[in-house]
py3Dmol code that shows the C-alpha trace and the ligand (Angstrom):
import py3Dmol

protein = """\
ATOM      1  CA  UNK A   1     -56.100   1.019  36.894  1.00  0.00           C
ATOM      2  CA  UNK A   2     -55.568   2.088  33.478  1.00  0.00           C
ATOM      3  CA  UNK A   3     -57.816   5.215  32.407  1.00  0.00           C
ATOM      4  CA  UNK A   4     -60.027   5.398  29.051  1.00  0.00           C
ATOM      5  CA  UNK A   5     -59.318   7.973  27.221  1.00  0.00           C
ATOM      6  CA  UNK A   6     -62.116   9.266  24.631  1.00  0.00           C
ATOM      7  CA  UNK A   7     -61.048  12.481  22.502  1.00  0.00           C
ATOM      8  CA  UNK A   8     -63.381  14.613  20.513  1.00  0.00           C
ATOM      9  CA  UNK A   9     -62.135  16.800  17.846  1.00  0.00           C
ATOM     10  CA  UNK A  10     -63.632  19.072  15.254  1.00  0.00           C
ATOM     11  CA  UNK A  11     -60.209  19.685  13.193  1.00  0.00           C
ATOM     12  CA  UNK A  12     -56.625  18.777  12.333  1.00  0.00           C
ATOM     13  CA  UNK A  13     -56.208  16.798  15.618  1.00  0.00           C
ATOM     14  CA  UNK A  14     -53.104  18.278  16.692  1.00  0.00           C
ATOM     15  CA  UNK A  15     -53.844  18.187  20.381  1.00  0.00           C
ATOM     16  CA  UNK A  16     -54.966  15.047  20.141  1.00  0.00           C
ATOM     17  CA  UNK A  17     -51.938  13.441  18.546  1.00  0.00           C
ATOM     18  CA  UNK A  18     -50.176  14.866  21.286  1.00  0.00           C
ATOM     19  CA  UNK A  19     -52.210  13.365  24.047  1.00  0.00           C
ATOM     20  CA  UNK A  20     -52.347   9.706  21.754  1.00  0.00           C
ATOM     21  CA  UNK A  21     -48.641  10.370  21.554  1.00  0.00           C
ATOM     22  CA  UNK A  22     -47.564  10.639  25.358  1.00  0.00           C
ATOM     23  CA  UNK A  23     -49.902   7.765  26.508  1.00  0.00           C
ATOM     24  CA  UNK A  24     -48.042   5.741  24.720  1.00  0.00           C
ATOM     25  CA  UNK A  25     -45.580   6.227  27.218  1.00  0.00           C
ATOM     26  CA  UNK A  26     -45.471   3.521  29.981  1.00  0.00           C
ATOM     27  CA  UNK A  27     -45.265   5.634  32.860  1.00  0.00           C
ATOM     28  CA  UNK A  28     -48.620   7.103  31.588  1.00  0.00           C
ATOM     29  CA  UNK A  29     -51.333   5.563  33.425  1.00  0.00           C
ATOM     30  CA  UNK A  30     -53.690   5.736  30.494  1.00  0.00           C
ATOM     31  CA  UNK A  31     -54.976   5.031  26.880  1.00  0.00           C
ATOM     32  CA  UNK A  32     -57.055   6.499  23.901  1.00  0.00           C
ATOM     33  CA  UNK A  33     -60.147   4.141  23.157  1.00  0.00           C
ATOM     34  CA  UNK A  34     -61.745   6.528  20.626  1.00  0.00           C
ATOM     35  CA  UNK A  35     -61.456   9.578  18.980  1.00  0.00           C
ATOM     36  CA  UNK A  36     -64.454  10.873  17.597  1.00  0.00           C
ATOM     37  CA  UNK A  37     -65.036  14.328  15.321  1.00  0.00           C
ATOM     38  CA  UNK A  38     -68.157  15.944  14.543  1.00  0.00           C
ATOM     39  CA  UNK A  39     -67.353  16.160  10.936  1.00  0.00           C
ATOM     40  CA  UNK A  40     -66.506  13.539   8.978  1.00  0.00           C
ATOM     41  CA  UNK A  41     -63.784  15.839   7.079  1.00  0.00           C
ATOM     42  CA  UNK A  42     -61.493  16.307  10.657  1.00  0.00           C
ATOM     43  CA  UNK A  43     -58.117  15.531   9.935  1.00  0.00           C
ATOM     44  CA  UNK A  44     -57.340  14.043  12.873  1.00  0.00           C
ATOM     45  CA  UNK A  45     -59.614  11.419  12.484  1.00  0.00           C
ATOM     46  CA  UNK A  46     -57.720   9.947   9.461  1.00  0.00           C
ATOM     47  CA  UNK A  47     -54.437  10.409  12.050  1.00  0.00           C
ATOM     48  CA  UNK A  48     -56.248   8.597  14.545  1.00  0.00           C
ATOM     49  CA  UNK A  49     -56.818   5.064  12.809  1.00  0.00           C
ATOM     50  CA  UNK A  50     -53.504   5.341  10.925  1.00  0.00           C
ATOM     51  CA  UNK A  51     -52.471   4.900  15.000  1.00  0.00           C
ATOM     52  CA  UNK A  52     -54.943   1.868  15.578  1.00  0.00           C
ATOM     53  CA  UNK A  53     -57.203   3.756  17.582  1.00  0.00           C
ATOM     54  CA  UNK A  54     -61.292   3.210  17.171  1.00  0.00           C
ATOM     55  CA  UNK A  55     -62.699   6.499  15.763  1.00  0.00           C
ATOM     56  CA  UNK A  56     -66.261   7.695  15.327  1.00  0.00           C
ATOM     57  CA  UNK A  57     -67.684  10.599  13.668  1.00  0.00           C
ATOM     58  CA  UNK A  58     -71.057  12.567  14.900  1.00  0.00           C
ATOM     59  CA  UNK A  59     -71.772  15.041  12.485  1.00  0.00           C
ATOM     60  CA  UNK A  60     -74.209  17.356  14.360  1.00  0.00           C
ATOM     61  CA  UNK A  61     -75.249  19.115  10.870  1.00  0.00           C
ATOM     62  CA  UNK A  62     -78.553  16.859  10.509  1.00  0.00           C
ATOM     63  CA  UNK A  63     -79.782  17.669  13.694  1.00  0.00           C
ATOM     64  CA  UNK A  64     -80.763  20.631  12.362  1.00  0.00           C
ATOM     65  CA  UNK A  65     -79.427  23.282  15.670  1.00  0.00           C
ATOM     66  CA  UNK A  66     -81.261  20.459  17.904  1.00  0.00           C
ATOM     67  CA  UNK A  67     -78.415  20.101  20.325  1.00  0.00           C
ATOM     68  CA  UNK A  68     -80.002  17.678  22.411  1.00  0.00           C
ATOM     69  CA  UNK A  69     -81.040  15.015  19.643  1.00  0.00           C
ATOM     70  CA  UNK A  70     -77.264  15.343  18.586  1.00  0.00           C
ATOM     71  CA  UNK A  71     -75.659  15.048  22.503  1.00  0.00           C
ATOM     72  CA  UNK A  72     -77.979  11.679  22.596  1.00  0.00           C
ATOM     73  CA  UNK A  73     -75.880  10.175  19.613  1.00  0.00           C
ATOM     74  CA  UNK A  74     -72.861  11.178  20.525  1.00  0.00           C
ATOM     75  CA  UNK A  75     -73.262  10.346  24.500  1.00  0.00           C
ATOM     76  CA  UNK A  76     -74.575   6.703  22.558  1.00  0.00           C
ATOM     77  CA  UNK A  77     -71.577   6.215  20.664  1.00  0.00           C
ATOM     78  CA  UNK A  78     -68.848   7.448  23.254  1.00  0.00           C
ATOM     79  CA  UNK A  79     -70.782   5.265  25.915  1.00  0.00           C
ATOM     80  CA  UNK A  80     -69.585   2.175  23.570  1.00  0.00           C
ATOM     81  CA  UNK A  81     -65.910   2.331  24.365  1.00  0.00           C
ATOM     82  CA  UNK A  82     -66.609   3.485  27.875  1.00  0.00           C
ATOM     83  CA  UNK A  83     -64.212   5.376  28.956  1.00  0.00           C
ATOM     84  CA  UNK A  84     -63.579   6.942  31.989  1.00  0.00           C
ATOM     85  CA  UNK A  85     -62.104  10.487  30.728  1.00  0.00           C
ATOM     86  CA  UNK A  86     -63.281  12.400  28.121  1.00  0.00           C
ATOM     87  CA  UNK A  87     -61.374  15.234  26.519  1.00  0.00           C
ATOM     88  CA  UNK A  88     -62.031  18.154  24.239  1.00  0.00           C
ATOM     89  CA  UNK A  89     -59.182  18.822  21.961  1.00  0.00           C
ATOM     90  CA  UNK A  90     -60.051  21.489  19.299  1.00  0.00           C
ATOM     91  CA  UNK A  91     -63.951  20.492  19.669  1.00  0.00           C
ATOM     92  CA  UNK A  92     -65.766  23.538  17.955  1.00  0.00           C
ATOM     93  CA  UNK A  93     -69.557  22.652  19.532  1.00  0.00           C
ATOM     94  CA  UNK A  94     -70.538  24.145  22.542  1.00  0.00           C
ATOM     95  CA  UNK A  95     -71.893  21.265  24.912  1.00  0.00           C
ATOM     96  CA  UNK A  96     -75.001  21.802  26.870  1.00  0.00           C
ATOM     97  CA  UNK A  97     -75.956  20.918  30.637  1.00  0.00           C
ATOM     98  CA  UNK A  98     -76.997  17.700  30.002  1.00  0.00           C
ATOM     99  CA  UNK A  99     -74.491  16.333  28.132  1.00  0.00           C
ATOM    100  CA  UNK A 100     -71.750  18.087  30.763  1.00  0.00           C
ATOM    101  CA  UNK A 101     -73.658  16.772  33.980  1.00  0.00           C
ATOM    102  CA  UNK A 102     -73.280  12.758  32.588  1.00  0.00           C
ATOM    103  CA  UNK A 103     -69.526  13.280  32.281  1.00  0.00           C
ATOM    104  CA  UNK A 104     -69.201  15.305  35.612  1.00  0.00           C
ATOM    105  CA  UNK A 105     -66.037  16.028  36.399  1.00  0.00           C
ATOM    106  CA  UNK A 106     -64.593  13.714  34.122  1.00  0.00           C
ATOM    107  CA  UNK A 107     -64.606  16.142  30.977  1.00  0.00           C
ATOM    108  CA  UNK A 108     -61.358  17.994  30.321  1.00  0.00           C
ATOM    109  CA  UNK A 109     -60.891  20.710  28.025  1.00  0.00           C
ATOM    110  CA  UNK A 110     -57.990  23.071  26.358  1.00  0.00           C
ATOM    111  CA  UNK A 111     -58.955  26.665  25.274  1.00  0.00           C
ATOM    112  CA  UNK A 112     -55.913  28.888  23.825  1.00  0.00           C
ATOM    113  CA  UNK A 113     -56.198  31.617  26.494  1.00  0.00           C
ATOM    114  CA  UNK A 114     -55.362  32.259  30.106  1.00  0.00           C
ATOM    115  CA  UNK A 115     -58.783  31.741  31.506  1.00  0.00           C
ATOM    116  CA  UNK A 116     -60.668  33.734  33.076  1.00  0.00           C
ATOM    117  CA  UNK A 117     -59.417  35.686  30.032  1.00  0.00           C
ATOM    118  CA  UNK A 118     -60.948  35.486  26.629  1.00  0.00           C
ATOM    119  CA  UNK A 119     -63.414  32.613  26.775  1.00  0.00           C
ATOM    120  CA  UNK A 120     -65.302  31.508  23.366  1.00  0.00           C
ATOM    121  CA  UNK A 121     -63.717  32.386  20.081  1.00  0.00           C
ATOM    122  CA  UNK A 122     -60.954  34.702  18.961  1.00  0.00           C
ATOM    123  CA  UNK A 123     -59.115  34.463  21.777  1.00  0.00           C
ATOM    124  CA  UNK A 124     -55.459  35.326  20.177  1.00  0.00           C
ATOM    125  CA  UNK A 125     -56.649  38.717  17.851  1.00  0.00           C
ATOM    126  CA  UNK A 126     -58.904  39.382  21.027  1.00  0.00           C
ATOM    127  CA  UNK A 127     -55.192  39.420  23.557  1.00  0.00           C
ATOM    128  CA  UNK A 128     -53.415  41.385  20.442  1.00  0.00           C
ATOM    129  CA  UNK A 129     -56.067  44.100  20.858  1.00  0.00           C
ATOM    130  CA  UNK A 130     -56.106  44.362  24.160  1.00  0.00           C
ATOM    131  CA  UNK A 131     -52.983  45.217  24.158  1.00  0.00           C
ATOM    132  CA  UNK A 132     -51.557  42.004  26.633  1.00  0.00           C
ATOM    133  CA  UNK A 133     -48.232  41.214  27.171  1.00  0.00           C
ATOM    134  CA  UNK A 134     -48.812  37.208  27.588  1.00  0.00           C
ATOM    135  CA  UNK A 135     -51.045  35.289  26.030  1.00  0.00           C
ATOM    136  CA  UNK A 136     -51.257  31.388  26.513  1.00  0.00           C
ATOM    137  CA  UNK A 137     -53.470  27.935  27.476  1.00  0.00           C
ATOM    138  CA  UNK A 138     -55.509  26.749  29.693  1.00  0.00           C
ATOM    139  CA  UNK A 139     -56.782  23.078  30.410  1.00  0.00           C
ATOM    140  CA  UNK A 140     -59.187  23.216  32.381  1.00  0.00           C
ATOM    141  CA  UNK A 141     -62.364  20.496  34.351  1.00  0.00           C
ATOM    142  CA  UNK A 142     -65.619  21.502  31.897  1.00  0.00           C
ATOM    143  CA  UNK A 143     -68.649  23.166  33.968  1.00  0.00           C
ATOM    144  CA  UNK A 144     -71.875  23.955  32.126  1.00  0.00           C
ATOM    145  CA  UNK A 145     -70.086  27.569  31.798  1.00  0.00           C
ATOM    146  CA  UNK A 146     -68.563  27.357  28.718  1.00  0.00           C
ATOM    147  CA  UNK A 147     -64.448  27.836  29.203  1.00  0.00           C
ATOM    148  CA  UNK A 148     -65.045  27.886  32.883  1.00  0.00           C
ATOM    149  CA  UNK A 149     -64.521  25.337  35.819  1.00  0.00           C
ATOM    150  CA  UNK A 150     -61.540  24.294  37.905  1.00  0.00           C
ATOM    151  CA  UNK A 151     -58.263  25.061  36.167  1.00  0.00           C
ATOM    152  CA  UNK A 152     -55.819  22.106  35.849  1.00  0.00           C
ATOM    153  CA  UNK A 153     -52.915  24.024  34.407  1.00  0.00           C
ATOM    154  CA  UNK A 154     -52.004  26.939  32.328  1.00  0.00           C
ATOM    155  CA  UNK A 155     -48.578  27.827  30.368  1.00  0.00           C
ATOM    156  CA  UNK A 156     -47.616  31.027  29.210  1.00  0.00           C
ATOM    157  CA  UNK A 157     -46.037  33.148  26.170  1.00  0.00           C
ATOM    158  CA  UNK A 158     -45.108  36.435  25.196  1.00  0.00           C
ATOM    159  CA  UNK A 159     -47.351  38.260  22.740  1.00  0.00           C
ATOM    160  CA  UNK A 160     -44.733  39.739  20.263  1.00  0.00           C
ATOM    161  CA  UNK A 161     -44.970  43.365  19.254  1.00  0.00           C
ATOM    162  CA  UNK A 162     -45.414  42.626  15.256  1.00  0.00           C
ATOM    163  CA  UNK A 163     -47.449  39.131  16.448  1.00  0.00           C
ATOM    164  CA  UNK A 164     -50.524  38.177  14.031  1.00  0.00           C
ATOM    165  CA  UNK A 165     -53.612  36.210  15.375  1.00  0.00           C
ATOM    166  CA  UNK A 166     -51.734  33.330  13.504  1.00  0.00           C
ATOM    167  CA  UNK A 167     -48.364  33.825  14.255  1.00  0.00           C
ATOM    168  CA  UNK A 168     -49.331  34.076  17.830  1.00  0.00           C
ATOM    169  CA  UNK A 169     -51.669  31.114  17.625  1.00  0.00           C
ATOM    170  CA  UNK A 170     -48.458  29.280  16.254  1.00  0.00           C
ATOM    171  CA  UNK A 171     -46.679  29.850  19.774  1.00  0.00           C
ATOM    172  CA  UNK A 172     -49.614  28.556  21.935  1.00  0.00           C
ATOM    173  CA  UNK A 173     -50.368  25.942  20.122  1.00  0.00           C
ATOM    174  CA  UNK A 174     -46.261  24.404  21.388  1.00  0.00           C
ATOM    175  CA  UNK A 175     -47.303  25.019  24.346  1.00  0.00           C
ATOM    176  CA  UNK A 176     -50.881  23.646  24.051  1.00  0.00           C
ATOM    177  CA  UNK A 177     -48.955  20.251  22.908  1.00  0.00           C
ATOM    178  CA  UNK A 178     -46.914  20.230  26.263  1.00  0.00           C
ATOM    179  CA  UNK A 179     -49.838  21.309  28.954  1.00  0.00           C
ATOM    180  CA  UNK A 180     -52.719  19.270  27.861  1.00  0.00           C
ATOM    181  CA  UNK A 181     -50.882  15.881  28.127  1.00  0.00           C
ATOM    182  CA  UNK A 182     -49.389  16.740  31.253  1.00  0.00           C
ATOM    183  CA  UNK A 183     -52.012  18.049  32.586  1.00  0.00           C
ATOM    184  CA  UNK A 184     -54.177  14.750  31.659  1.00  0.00           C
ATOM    185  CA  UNK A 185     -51.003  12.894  33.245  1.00  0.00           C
ATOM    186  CA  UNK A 186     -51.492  14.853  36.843  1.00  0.00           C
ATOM    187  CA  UNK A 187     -55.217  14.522  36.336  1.00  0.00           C
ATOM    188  CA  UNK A 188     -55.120  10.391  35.880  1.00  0.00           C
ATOM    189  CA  UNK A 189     -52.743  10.292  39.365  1.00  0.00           C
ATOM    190  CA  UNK A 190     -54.904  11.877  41.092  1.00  0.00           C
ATOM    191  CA  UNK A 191     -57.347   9.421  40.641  1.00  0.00           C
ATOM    192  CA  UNK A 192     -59.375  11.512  37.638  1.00  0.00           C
TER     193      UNK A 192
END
"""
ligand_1 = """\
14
LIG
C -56.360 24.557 19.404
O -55.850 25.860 19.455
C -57.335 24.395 20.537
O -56.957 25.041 21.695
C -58.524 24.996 19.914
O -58.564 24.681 18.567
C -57.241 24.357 18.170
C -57.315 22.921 17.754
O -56.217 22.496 17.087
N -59.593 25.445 20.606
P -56.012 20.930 16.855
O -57.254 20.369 16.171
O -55.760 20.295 18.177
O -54.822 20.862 15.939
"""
view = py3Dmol.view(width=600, height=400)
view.addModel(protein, "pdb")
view.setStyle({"model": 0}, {"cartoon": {"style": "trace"}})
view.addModel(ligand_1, "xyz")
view.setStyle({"model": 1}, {"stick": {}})
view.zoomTo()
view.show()
């Protein structure tokens, strides 16, 4: 059966278009039914529709920090185009319980470290300081921990001696574009 696919983004989309982008491909047992941004100014979204896809847009500003009143609406509107997966791509609010525990184990998300290492923001100057030799991706199930729960995959790259947060943010993100789709891919055969 074919998966649902809902993607929420905060930004340029880039993830997402490369998620939209391989289930367009046959042998991909899935499809994007919405893509929805919590700002109405995310790039992606704009990408999103020029690719026929139904997009929505939550902004959680007038909700006023009230996380819950805002994870109502946006559980509301991605219940509409019910789909069976949901992933984070680039999503810049931190979810709470509630909102986690109705999409259990259904919720995928991609943070640009190698979990356990370097959860919440930062992550690339963060690996630069610490002096690391790799830095990378992770996609991983989502938990009510934030950047925690069962890894699905991880890819790796060297962090470069004169490397900037940005230069080395450039190289993760290639490799962000190859491991979350695949990753989604393995996750759909095994029945996700
Ligand atoms: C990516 O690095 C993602 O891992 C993150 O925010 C960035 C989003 O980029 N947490 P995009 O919106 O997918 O282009």
């Amino acid at each position: 059966m074919t998966k649902r696919v809902a993607i929420l983004i905060s930004g340029g989309g880039s993830n997402m278009m490369s998620l939209v982008t391989a289930m367009d491909d046959d042998g991909f047992d899935a499809k994007p039914v919405l893509v929805l941004a919590n700002n109405a100014d995310a790039g992606g979204i704009a990408k999103a529709r020029a690719k026929g896809i139904a997009t929505a847009v939550v902004d959680h500003r007038p909700f006023k920090g009230d996380r819950a009143a805002f994870e109502a609406v946006l559980h509301e509107t991605i219940a509409k185009h019910q789909p069976d997966i949901l992933c984070l791509a680039g999503f810049m609010r931190v979810l709470t319980a509630g909102f986690i525990d109705k999409w259990d184990g259904k919720m995928l998300n991609i943070h640009p470290s190698l979990l356990p290492k370097y959860t919440g923001l930062h992550t690339h100057q963060r690996a630069i300081d610490a002096g690391d030799k790799k830095a990378g991706c992770s996609v991983h199930v989502v938990t009510a921990k934030l950047d925690d729960g069962p890894l699905l995959g991880q890819a790796e790259v060297p962090v470069l001696a004169d490397d900037t947060a940005e230069t080395l943010a450039a190289r993760v993100l290639i490799e962000e574009h190859k491991l979350y789709p695949a990753a989604l891919q393995a996750f759909v055969k095994n029945g996700g």
